[in-house]
C-alpha positions in Angstrom: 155.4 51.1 75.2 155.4 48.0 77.8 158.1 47.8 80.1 158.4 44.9 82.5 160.5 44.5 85.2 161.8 41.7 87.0 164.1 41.6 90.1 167.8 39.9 91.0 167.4 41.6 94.2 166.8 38.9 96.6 170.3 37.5 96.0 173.4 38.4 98.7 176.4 40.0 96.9 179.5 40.5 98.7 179.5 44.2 100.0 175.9 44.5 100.7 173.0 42.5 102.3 169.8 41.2 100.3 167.8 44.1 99.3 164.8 44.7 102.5 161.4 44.7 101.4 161.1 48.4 101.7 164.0 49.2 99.8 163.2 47.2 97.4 159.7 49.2 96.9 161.7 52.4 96.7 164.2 51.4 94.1 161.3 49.9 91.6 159.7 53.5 92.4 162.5 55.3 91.5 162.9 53.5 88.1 159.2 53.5 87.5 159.5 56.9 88.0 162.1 57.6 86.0 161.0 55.4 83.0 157.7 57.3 83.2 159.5 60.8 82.9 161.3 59.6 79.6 157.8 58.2 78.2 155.1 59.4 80.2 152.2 57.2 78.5 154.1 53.9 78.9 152.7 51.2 80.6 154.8 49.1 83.3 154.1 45.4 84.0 155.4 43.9 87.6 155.8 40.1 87.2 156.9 37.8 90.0 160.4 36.2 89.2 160.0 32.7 88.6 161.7 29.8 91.2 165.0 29.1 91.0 167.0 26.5 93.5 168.6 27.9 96.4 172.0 27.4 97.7 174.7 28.5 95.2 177.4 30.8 95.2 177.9 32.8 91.4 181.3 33.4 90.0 181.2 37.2 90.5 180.1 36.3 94.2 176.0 36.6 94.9 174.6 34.6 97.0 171.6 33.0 95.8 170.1 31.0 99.6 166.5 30.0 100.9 166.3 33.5 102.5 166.9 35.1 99.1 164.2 32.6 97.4 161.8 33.7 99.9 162.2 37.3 99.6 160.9 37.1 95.7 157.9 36.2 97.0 158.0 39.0 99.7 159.1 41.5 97.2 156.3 40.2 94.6 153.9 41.2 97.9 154.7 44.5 97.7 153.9 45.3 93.7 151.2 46.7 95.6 153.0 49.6 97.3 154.9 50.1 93.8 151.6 50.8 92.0 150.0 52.9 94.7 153.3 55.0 94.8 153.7 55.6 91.0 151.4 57.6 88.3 148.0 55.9 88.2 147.1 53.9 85.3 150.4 52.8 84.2 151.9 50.5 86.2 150.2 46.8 86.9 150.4 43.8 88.5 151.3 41.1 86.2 152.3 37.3 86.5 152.4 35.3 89.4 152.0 32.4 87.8 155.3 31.5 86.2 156.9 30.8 89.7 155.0 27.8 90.8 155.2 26.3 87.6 159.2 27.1 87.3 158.8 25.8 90.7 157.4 22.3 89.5 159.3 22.0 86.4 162.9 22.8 87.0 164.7 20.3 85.6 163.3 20.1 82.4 162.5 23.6 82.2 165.8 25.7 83.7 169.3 25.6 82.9 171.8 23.5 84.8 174.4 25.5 86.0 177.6 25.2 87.6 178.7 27.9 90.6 181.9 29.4 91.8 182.2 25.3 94.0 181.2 23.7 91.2 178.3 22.8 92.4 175.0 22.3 90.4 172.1 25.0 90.4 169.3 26.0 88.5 168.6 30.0 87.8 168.1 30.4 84.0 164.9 29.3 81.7 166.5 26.9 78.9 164.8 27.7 75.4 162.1 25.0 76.5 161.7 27.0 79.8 161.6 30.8 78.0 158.9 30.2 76.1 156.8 29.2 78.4 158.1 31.8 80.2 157.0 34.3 77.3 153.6 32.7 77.3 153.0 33.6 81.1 154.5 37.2 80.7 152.7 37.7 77.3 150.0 37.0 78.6 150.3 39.7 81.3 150.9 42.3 78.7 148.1 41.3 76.7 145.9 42.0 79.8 147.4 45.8 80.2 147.1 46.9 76.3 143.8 45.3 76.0 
């Protein structure tokens, strides 16, 4: 079994702050941990969340700003921490990749969106943008089960 996890963290809802750094370690922890305990001898794949623009405001409320773009990357920074803090051997650093090119091919490769303003943003990989999102992840995978 290959689990992967990815992170809508960074973003500000309305009753509570972006997620800080360290708490953002502990939570992945605890579901590491707790994945692990339901199926001890899978494996767990951190990827870096690919770009996405800042400056909307979602229909449920969340905040998606510069500040919460720059904590994936500070987030990413810590898969380090995760891994050392969970049971060795199963949990990994995966792709970093995918972000920079997300980063560089937005408009052809993300959904346009509208927010609660109606205002245009782009969060979600179209079909185009999820397969090459599948080949960077894959990839990632394919390095743990080798």
């Amino acid at each position: 079994i290959c689990i992967m996890l990815g992170t809508n963290d960074s973003v500000e809802r309305k009753h509570n702050s972006h997620t800080t750094p360290d708490d953002y370690v502990r939570n992945l922890v605890a579901i590491i941990d707790s994945l692990l305990t339901l199926w001890p001898d899978a494996h767990v794949v951190l990827n870096k969340p690919i770009w996405y623009t800042p400056d909307y405001v979602t229909k449920g409320g969340s905040i998606g700003s510069k500040q919460s773009q720059k904590l994936i990357g500070i987030y990413a920074d810590r898969f380090r921490d995760v891994i050392s803090r969970c049971k060795a051997g199963h949990v990994h650093l995966g792709d970093k990749d995918a972000y920079d090119y997300f980063k560089k091919n937005w408009k052809t490769d993300i959904n346009e969106e509208k927010d609660a303003r109606g205002k245009s943003y782009w969060l979600h990989p179209n079909e185009q943008g999820a397969r090459k999102l599948a080949e960077y992840w894959g990839k990632a995978i394919l390095q743990v089960i080798k």
